[in-house]
Phi, psi and omega in degrees: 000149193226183173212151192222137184256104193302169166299326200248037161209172183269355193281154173237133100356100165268145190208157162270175185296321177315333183279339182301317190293351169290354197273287192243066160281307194222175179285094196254122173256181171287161108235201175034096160040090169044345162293125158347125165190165184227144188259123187259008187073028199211325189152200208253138154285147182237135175253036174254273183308324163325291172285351168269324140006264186313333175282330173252009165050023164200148154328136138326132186242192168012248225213030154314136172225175166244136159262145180234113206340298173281342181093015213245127172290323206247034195219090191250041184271094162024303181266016154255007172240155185198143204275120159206170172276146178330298335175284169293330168307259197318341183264358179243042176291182173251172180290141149266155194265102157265167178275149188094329182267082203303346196278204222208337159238192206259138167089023193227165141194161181286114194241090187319321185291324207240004182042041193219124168310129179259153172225150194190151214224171184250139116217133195065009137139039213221128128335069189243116201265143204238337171127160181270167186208140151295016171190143185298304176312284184316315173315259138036280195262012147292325181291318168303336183258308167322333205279321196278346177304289186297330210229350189035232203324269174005331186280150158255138198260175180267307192249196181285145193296335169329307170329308222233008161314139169320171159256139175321144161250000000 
């Protein structure tokens, strides 16, 4: 693994060793909401999409997207990308803190009419209400197991997947 630090940022580039001569071909900086990309006289290049390229040994087509595993924009190492769909892209966000949604995990928010936690999952651009809960936690891991039901690799869970292992007999 090699890191590469742009000049005009605090950020380090993660790359795999295979990956180094683009490093020093061209000039790779943070830009566009925090990704590893390069401006090519045409538009902004993603380096991320660049290496995945190179890993299918063809342009990206349609509606291909790269996911990048950890969630980290600048950590464009080989065993951190994967191929994904709209779809697998959003179940493996992390939660965002809008405003109006109170819980603390991904998929809860707090439902003020009925003084109960709701929990609810996306899938396929669908709407799935999964039920109230007396506790933030119980909510929480309903949504952890839909997520893993819809989405397998792709979800990102709340508590550890460890959590929800059989027990050994």
């Amino acid at each position: 693994m090699r890191a590469i630090k742009p000049s005009l940022s605090d950020t380090r580039i993660l790359i795999s060793p295979e990956d180094e001569s683009l490093l020093r071909k061209h000039y790779w900086g943070v830009y566009d909401k925090g990704y590893a990309a390069r401006n090519n006289g045409y538009g902004v290049m993603f380096l991320h999409r660049v290496i995945m390229a190179r890993m299918l040994g063809r342009y990206l087509v349609g509606k291909e997207q790269v996911d990048h595993i950890n969630c980290i924009k600048t950590d464009c190492r080989r065993e951190n990308l994967r191929l994904a769909d709209q779809s697998q892209q959003q179940a493996n966000r992390k939660k965002t803190l809008n405003r109006g949604y109170s819980s603390q995990f991904k998929g809860v928010s707090w439902i003020n009419r009925l003084n109960r936690w709701g929990a609810g999952i996306r899938v396929d651009g669908k709407s799935l209400y999964l039920g109230y809960f007396r506790s933030e936690e119980e909510a929480a891991t309903t949504y952890d197991k839909a997520a893993m039901l819809h989405f397998g690799e792709y979800a990102r869970l709340n508590f550890s997947e460890q959590s929800y292992a059989a027990p050994q007999a």
